[in-house]
C-alpha positions as CSV (number, residue, x, y, z in Angstrom):
1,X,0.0,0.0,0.0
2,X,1.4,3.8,-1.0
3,X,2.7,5.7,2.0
4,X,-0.3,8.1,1.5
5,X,-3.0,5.3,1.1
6,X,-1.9,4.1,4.3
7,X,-2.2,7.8,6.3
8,X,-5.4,8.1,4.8
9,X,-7.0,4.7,6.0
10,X,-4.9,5.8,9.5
11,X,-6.8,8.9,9.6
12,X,-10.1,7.1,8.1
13,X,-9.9,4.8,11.1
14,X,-9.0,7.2,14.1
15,X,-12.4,9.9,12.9
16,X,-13.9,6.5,12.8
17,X,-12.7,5.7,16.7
18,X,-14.0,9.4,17.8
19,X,-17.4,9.0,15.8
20,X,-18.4,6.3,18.0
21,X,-17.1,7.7,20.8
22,X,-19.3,10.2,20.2
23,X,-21.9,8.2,19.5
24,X,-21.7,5.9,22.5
25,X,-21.9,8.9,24.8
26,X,-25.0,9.9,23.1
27,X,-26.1,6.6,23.7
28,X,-25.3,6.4,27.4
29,X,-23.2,3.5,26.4
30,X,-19.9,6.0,27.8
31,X,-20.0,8.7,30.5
32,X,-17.7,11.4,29.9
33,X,-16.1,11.8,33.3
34,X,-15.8,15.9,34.7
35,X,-11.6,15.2,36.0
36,X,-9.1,13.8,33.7
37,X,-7.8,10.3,35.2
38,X,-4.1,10.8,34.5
39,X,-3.6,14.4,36.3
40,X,-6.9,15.2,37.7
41,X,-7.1,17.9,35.9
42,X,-11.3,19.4,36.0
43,X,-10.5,22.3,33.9
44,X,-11.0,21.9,30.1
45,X,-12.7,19.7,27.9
46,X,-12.2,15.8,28.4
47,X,-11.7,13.6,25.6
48,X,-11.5,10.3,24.7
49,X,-7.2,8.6,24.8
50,X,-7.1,5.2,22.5
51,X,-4.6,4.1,24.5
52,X,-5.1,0.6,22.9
53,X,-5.5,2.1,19.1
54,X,-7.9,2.9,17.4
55,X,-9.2,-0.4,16.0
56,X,-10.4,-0.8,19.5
57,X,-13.3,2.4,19.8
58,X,-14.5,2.3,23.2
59,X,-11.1,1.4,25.3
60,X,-10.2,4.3,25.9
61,X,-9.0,6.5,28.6
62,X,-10.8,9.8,29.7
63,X,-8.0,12.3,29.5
64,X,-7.7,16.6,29.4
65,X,-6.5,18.1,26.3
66,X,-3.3,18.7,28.2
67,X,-2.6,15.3,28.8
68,X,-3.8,13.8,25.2
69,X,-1.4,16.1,23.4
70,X,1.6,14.8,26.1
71,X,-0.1,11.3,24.6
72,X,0.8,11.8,20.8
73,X,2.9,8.6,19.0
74,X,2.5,5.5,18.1
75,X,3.7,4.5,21.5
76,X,0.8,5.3,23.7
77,X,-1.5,4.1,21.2
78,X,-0.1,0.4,21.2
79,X,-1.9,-1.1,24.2
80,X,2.0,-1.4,26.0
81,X,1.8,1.4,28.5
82,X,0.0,1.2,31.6
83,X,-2.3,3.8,33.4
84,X,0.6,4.8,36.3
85,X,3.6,4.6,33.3
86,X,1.2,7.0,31.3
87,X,0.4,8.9,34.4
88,X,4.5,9.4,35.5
89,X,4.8,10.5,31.5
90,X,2.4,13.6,31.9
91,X,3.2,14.4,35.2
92,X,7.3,14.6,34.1
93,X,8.9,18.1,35.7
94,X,9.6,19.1,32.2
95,X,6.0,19.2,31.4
96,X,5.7,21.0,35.2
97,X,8.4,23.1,35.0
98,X,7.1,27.2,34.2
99,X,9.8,29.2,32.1
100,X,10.0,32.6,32.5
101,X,8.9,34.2,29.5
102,X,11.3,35.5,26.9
103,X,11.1,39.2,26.7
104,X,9.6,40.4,23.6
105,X,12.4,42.2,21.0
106,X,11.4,45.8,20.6
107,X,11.3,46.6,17.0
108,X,13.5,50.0,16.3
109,X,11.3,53.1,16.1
110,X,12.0,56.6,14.4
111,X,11.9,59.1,17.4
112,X,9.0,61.0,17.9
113,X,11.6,64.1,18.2
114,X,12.0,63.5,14.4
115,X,7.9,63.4,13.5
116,X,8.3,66.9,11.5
117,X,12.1,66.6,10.4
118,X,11.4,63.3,8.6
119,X,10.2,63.6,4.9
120,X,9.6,61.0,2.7
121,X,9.4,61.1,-1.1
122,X,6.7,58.3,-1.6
123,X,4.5,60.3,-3.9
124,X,7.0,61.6,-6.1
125,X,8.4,57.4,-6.1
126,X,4.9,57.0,-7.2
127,X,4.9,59.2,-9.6
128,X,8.2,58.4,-11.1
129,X,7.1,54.7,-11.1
130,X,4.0,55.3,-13.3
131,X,6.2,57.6,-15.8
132,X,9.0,54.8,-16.5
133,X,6.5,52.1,-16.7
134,X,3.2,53.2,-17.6
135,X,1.2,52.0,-15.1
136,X,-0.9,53.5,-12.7
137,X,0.7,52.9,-8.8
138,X,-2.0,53.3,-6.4
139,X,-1.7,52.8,-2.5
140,X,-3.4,49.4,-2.3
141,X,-1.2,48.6,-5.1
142,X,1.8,49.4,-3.5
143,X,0.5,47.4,-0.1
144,X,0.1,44.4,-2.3
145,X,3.3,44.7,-3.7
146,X,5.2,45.2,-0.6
147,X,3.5,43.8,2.3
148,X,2.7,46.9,4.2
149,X,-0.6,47.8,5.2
150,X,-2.5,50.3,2.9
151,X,-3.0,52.6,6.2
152,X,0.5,52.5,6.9
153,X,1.1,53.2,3.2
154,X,-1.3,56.2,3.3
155,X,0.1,57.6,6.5
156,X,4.0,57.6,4.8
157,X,3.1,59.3,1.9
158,X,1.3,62.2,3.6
159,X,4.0,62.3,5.9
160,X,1.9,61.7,9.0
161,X,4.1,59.0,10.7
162,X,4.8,59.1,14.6
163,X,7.3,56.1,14.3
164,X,8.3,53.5,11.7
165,X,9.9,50.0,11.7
166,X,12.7,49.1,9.8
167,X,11.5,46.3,8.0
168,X,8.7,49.0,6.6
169,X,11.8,51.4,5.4
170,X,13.4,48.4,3.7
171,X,10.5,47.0,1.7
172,X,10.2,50.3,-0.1
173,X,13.5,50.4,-1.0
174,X,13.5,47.2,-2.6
175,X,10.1,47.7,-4.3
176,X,11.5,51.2,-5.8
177,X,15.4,50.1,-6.1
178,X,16.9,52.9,-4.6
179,X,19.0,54.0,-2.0
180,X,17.6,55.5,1.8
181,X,18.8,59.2,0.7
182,X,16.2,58.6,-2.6
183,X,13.5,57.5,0.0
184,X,13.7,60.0,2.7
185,X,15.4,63.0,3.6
186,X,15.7,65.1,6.8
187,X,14.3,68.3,6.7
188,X,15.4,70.3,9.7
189,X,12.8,72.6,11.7
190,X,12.9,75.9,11.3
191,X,13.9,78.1,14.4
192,X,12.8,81.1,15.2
193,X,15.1,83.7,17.3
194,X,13.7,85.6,20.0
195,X,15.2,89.5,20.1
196,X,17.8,90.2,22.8
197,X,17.4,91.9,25.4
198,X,19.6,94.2,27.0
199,X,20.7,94.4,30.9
200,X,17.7,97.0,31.5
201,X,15.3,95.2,30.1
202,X,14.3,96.9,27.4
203,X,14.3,95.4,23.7
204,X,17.0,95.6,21.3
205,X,16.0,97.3,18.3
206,X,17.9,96.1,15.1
């Protein structure tokens, strides 16, 4: 029998095992239990563990999701492995052991000091872009081309970014081909310079 013949009379028989699982419940035939007998656990669904295979429907043990997905192989669906071996498996300390979570990577942001030095040249890409090729460039266009969202998009070309991530900068530049100084310039805000003021306090006229 083909390798794929066989996974699909595998997976024939095991929606076969959990239909009349199903069905014997219905029945009254099987009681689903409330607590898991391996770890019991009472929070979560209980299903049905073929802990014999699944040629053999109704042996099976009541187990949480937890517990069933600690069950996966071929293993502890052969019929070898006892209720306490089974019940030492789930309850292992690397199953009970709680990692600290990994700190989540900050993507890198333009400062918001920057918000009205930043320019970018999007629009006149755009424009460039429908020029040499002919073709009209819209906004959704553009998002579908590069991956970036067509808000995002919108927001870049009118210049209305608070921050931006790297990976946004990059995909333009490979869409358009050009360099970061072709892209987006600094445009440095203008000052205005108060008039001085002598030691008496009156004005300085110029």
């Amino acid at each position: 029998m083909h390798i794929d013949e066989q996974k699909q009379a595998r997976t024939r028989l095991m929606k076969s095992a959990h239909v009349q699982v199903s069905q014997a419940v219905k029945a009254g035939k099987l009681t689903r239990p409330d607590t898991c007998e391996l770890c019991s656990n009472t929070k979560g669904r209980i299903v049905a563990h073929h802990w014999n295979g699944h040629q053999e429907p109704l042996d099976i043990w009541w187990v949480c999701n937890s517990c069933n997905i600690k069950l996966q192989g071929d293993t502890f669906h052969s019929g070898t492995v006892t209720r306490d071996e089974a019940r030492k498996h789930v309850t292992h300390p690397r199953y009970t052991v709680q990692h600290a979570p990994r700190p989540k990577a900050k993507a890198p942001k333009v400062s918001r000091h920057y918000r009205s030095a930043v320019r970018f040249r999007v629009k006149e890409l755009m424009g460039e872009y429908r020029y040499s090729t002919g073709k009209k460039l819209s906004y959704r266009r553009l998002a579908g081309q590069t991956g970036i969202s067509k808000t995002s998009i919108c927001r870049i070309a009118n210049n209305d970014v608070i921050d931006i991530q790297l990976d946004t900068i990059k995909q333009l530049l490979l869409f358009f081909d050009i360099g970061i100084g072709d892209l987006m310039y600094i445009d440095p805000p203008t000052t205005t310079t108060q008039p001085a003021v002598d030691q008496g306090g009156d004005r300085r006229r110029p």
